[in-house]
C-alpha positions in Angstrom: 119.5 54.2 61.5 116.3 55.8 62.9 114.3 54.2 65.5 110.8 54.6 65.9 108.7 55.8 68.8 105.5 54.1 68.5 103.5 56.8 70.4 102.5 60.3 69.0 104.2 63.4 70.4 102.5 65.4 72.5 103.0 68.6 75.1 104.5 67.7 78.2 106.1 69.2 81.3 110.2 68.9 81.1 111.5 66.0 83.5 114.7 64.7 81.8 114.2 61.4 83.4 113.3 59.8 86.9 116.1 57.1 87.3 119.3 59.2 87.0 118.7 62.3 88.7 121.5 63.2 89.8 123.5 64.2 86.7 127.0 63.3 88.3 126.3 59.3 88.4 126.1 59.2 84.9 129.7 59.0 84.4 129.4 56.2 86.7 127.3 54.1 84.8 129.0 55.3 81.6 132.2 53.9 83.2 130.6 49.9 83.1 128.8 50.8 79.6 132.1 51.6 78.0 133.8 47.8 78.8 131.1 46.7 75.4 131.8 50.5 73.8 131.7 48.8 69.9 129.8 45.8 70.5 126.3 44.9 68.8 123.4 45.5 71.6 121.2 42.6 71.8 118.8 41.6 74.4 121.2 39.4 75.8 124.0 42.4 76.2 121.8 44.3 77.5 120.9 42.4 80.1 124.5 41.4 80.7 125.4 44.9 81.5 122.5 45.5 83.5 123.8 42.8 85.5 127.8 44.4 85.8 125.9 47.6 87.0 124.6 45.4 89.7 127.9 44.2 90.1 129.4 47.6 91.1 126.1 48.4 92.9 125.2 51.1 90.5 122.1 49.3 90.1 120.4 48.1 93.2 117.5 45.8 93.2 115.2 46.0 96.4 115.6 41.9 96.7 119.0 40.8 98.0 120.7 38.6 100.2 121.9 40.0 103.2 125.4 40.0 102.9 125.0 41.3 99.8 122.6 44.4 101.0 124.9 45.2 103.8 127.8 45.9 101.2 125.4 48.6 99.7 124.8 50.1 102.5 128.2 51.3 102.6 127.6 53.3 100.2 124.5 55.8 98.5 122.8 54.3 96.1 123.4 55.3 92.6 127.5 55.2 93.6 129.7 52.5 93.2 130.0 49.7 96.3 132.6 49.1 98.7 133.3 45.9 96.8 132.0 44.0 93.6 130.2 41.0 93.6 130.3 37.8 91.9 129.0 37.2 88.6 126.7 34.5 89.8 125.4 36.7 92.6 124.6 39.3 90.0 122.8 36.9 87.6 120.6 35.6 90.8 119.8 38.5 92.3 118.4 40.2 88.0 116.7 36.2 88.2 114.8 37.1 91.8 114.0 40.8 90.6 112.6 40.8 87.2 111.7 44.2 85.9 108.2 45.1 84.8 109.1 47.6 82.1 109.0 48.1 78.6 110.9 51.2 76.3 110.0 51.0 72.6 112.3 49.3 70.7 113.4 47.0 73.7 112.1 44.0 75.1 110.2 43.5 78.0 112.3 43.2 81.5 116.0 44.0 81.8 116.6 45.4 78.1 113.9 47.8 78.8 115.8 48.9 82.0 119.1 49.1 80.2 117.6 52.1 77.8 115.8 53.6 80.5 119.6 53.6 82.5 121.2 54.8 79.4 118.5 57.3 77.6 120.0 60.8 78.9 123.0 60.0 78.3 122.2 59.3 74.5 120.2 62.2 74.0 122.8 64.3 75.7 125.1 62.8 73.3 127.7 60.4 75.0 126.5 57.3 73.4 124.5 56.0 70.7 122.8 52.3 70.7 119.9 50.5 69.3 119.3 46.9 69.1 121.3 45.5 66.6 123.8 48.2 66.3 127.0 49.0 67.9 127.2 50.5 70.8 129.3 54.1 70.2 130.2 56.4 72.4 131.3 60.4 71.0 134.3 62.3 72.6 132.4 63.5 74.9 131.5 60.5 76.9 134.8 59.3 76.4 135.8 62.5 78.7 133.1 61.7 81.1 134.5 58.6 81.6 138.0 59.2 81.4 137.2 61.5 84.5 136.8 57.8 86.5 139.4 56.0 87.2 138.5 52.2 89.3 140.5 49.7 90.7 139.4 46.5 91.8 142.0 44.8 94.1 141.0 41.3 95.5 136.5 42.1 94.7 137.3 46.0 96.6 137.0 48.8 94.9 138.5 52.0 94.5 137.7 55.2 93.0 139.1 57.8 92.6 138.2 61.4 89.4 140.5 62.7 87.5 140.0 66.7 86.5 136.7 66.3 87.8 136.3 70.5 86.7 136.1 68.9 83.1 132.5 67.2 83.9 130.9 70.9 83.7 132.4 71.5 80.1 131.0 68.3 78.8 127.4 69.2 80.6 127.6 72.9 79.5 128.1 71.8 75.4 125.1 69.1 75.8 122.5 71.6 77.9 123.2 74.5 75.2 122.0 72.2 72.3 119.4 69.9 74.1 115.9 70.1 72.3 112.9 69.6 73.9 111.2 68.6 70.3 113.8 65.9 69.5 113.7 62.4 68.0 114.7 60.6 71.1 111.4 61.9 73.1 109.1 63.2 70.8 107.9 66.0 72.6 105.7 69.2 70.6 107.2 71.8 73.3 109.6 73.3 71.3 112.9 75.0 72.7 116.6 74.9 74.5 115.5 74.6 78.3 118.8 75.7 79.5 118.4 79.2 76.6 114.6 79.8 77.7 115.7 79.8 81.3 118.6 82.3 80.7 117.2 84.4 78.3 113.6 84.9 80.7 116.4 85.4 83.6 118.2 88.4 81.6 114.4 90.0 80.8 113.6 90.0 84.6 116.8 90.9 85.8 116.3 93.9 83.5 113.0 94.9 84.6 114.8 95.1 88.3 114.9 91.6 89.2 116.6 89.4 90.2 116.5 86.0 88.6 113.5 83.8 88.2 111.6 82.5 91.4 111.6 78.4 91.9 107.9 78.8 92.9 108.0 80.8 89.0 109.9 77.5 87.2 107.3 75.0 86.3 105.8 77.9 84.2 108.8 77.3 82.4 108.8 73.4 82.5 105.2 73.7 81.2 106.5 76.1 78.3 105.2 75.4 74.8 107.8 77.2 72.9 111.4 79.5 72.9 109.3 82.6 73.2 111.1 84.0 76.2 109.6 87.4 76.5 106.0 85.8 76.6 107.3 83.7 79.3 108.7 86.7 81.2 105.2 88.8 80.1 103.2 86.2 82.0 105.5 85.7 85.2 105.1 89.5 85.9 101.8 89.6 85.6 101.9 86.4 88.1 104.3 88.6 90.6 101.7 91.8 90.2 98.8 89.1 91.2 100.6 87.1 93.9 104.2 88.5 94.4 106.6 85.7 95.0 104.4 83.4 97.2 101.6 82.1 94.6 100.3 79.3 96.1 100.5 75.8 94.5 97.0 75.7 93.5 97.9 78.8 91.1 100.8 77.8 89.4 99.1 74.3 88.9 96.2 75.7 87.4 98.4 78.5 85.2 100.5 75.5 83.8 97.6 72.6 83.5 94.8 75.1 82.3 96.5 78.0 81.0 99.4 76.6 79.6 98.6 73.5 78.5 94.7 74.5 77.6 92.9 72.1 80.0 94.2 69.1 77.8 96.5 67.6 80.0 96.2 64.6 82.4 96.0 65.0 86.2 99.2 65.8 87.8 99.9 66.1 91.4 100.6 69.4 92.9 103.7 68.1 95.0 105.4 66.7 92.0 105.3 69.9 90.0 106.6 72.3 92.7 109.2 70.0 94.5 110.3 67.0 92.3 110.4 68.3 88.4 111.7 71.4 90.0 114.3 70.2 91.9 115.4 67.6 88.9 115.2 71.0 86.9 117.9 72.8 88.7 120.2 69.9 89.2 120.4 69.9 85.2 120.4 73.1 84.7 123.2 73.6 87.6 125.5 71.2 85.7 126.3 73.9 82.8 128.0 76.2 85.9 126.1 79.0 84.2 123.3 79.2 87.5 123.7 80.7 90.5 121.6 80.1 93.2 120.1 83.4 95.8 117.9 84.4 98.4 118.5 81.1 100.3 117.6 79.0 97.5 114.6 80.7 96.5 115.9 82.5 93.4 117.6 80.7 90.3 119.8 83.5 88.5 122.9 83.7 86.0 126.4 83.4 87.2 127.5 86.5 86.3 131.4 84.7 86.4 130.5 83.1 82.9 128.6 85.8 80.9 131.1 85.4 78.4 129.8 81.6 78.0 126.3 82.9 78.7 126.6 85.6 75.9 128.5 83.1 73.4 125.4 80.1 73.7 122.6 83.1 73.7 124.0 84.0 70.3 125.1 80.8 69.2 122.5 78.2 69.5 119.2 80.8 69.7 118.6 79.4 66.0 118.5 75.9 65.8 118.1 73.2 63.4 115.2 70.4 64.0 116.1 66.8 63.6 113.7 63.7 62.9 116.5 61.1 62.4 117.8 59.9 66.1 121.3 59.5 64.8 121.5 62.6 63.1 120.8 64.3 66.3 123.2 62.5 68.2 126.1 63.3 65.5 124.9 67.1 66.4 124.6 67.0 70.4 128.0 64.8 70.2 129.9 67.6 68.5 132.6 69.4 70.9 132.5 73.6 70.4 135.8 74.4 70.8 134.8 78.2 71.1 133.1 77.5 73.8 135.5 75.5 75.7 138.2 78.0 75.5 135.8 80.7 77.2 137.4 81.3 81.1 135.0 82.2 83.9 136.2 85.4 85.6 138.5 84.3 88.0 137.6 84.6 91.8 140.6 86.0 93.9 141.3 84.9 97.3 139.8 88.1 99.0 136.8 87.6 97.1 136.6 84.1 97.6 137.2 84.5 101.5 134.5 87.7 101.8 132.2 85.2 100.2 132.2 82.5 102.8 131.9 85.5 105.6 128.7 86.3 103.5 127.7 82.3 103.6 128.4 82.6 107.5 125.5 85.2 107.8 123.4 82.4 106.0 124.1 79.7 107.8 125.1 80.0 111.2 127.1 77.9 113.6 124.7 75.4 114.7 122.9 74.7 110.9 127.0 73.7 110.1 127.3 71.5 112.1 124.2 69.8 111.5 124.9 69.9 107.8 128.1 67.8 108.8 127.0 65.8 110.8 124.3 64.8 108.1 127.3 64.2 106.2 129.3 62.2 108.9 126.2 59.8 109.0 125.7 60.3 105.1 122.0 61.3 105.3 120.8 63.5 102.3 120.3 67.8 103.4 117.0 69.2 103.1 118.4 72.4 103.0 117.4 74.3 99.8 120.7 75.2 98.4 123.2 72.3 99.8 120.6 69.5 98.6 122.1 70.7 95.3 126.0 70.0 96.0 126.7 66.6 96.1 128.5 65.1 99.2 131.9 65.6 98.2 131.2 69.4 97.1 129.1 69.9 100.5 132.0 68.6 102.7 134.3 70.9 101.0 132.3 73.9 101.2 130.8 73.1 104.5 134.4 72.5 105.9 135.4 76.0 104.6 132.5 77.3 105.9 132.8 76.1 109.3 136.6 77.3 109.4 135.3 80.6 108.4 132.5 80.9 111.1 134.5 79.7 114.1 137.8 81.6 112.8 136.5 84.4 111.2 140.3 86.0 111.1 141.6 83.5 109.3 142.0 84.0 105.8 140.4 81.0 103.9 140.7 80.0 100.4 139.2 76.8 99.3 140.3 75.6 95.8 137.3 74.7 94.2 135.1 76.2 91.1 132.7 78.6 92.3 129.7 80.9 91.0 129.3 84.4 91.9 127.9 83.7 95.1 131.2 81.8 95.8 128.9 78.4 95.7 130.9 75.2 94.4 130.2 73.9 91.5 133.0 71.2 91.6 135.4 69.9 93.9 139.1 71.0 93.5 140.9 70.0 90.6 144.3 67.6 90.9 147.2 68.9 92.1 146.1 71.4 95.1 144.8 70.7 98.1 140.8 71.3 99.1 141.2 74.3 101.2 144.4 76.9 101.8 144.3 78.6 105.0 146.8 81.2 105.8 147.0 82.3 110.2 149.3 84.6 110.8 152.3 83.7 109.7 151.6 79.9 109.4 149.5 77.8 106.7 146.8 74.9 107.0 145.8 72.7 104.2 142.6 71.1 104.7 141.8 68.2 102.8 138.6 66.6 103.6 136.5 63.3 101.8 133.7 61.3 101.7 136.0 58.3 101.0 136.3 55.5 104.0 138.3 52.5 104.2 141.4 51.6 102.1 140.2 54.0 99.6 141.0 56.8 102.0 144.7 55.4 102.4 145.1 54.9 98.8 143.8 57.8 96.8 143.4 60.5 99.8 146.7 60.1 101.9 149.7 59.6 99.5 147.9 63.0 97.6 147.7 64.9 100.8 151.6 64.1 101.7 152.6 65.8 98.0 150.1 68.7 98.0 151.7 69.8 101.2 155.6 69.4 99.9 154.2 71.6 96.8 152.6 74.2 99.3 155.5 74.7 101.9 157.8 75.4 98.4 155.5 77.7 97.0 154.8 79.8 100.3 158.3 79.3 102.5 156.0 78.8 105.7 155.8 76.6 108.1 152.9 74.5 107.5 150.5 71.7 108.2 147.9 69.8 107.0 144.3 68.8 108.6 142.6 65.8 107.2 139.0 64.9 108.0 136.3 62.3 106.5 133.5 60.3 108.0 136.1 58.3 110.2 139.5 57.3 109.6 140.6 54.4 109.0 143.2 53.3 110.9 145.7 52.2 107.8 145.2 56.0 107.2 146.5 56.9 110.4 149.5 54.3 110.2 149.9 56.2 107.1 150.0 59.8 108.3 152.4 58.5 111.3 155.0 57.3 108.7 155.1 60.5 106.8 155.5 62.3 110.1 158.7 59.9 111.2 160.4 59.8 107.5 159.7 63.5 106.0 158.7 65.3 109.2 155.7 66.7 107.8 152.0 67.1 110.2 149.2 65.7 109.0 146.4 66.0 111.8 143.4 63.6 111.4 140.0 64.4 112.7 137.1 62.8 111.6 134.1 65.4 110.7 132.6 65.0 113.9 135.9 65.0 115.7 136.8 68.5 113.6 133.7 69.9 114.5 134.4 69.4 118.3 138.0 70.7 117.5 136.5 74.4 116.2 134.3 74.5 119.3 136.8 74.4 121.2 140.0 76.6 120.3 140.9 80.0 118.6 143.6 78.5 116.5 143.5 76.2 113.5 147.3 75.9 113.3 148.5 73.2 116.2 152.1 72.8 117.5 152.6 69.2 117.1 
């Protein structure tokens, strides 16, 4: 069952890998993985299901027809496209881009690429292959992708997640058990990235700090073993020397020289501090157990799951080692039901709404409405903190945000998961709309998407028209519903006319742009219509 490395292991810097790295499209890919879940991986298969990522445009090649490439652009890469292409298109386009890559214990080309798609997710534990084995996936991949949900209608496509809150439960079980000394990578550095971070957190927070300093983080990346407290011993000495602005010449020398003892090839600066960092905090992000402060410059705990935090700390600080692949996969795979049954503290809406006035001082008028309009126009934020959220989160907290800032009287209650800074870390689960907003004596549901096209009609619409039915019962006020995305598409607005002639309920469609001009330009959300 074991599968070799032919290499020998050696210290290394943490960077869980450079082709997924944003943790959320790995259900994605696990969706198209799963159609050959109990089949034996060959060569062939895996280049067969290389080519169905390319189908769904998971997978994008740099040469491609045109018509082809202007389908993708309808989307960000690593997502799924607007539509699927043909089979023969696929098999062309793998044909006009071979791969020039090799993984151990994979063939040159496309089976090399199919492990290096697939890796995290098998050392996180949501499934295990090898050539000539069957493919398996564990309980919890099956969750991750049971949380998408396609349908392909005539080559579209449309997606839609299910209890998208359960993602973080499933990341949260595989970051409190993931070894950097395991069989998959063969590292020497020795610990639980996700229990180094938190335990060097709670030994600065209790020398009077407050979390650890990004600029402080690749001291951590660089780490050789689970000795916290040397770790925390040699980042205040760095803050006596430098304070909080060392300069990137000194952390690279502390981790290249220091650390790693002068034996360790040359990196570049700018990857260290920016790239492994940021792919870092992505990860760690993913458990819900980081919060993020002082505009991004701070990573701390989110003191809403010090339950969880205090369970894994005491838990997992002593840990078995594994040299067999599959026997570590059998561990990382297993749920914790102890752990799952832990609740966050839960976030009232008065704290939730004196958290987005608290945002407001953060980010002010203008820096919102360029954040959505980045969004409108789908181009990536630079911002320290909302480059973290992924487009769907952003819009949802931006939206609130922007509410909040124009309307500050308006009490404002958006319904997704958040940390102690009242930061997302999910959208809003089923069943609820995004936002509540309560004016007076009237109430707004806002319900806001990245979806365009039919997709809007399908999954956003016929939602909206039942979350507002559920909300007028529950409050016994007269209420409406805005609705805002990247533009709307006009089946959407047919749509939202018919369930204003047949149930008499208001739905108001802006698109984001079209919202923003909307808050310029009045002192009520609620609109007679």
């Amino acid at each position: 069952m074991n599968q070799t490395r032919e290499r020998n292991a050696e210290y290394k810097p943490l960077l869980y890998t450079t082709t997924v790295r944003n943790p959320e499209r790995i259900k994605l890919n696990l969706f198209i993985l799963k159609k050959y879940d109990g089949k034996i991986l060959t060569d062939e298969l895996a280049t067969e299901i290389v080519g169905e990522l390319i189908r769904y445009g998971l997978y994008r090649p740099m040469k491609v027809p045109k018509n082809i490439a202007e389908i993708w652009k309808q989307t960000p890469k690593g997502e799924f496209a607007v539509s699927l292409i043909s089979k023969k298109d696929a098999k062309k386009i793998q044909i006009d881009n071979p791969q020039k890559h090799k993984e151990a214990g994979f063939a040159w080309g496309y089976p090399s690429r199919f492990a290096t798609i697939f890796d995290l997710a098998k050392e996180f534990g949501f499934v295990y292959f090898m050539t000539g084995k069957k493919i398996e996936f564990s309980e919890l991949g099956n969750i991750l992708v049971d949380i998408v949900k396609v349908t392909e209608e005539n080559s579209l496509l449309t997606v839609e997640f299910n209890q998208p809150e359960r993602e973080q439960n499933v990341f949260l079980q595989s970051l409190a058990r993931s070894q950097r000394s395991n069989p998959f990578v063969k590292v020497l550095n020795d610990n639980i990235p996700l229990l180094l971070l938190l335990q060097t957190i709670r030994l600065i927070n209790f020398d009077n700090g407050k979390g650890i300093s990004r600029r402080e983080l690749p001291l951590l990346l660089f780490w050789k073993d689970n000795n916290a407290a040397n770790l925390f011993l040699r980042i205040k000495q760095l803050r006596e020397d430098y304070g909080f602005t060392p300069s990137d010449e000194v952390i690279s020398d502390i981790c290249l020289n220091e650390i790693m003892g002068g034996n360790f090839k040359k990196f570049k600066t700018d990857s260290l501090m920016t790239d492994y960092t940021d792919e870092f905090i992505r990860k760690m992000r993913m458990s819900g157990l980081i919060s993020l402060r002082g505009a991004g410059r701070f990573i701390d705990i989110n003191h809403n799951e010090d339950k969880k935090v205090d369970y894994i700390l005491e838990e997992y600080g002593d840990y078995e080692h594994y040299t067999d692949e599959y026997e570590y996969f059998k561990y990382m795979s297993s749920i914790d039901k102890n752990l799952i049954s832990l609740e966050a503290e839960t976030v009232s809406t008065k704290q939730t709404n004196d958290l987005l006035s608290e945002w407001t001082k953060t980010y002010n008028w203008d820096s919102i409405k360029q954040e959505l309009k980045n969004l409108s126009t789908r181009k990536p934020s630079k911002d320290d903190i909302l480059k973290f959220l992924s487009a769907p989160v952003r819009l949802e907290f931006l939206t609130a945000l922007a509410i909040k800032s124009k309307l500050p009287n308006i009490t404002v209650k958006p319904n997704y998961s958040c940390d102690d800074t009242g930061l997302p870390t999910s959208t809003a689960g089923g069943n609820k709309g995004d936002i509540e907003c309560y004016e007076e004596n009237k109430g707004i549901l806002v319900e806001v998407t990245m979806a365009e096209g039919r997709t809007q009609t399908m999954m956003e619409i016929w939602p909206i028209e039942r979350h507002l039915e559920t909300f007028i019962q529950d409050h016994k006020i007269d209420s409406q519903v805005i609705f805002t995305a990247p533009s709307i598409y006009p089946d959407s607005k047919r749509q939202i006319e018919y369930v204003k002639f047949t149930k008499k309920l208001i739905i108001r469609d802006y698109s984001i742009e079209g919202f923003v001009e909307y808050l310029e330009n009045t002192d009520k959300l609620y609109k007679a219509c």
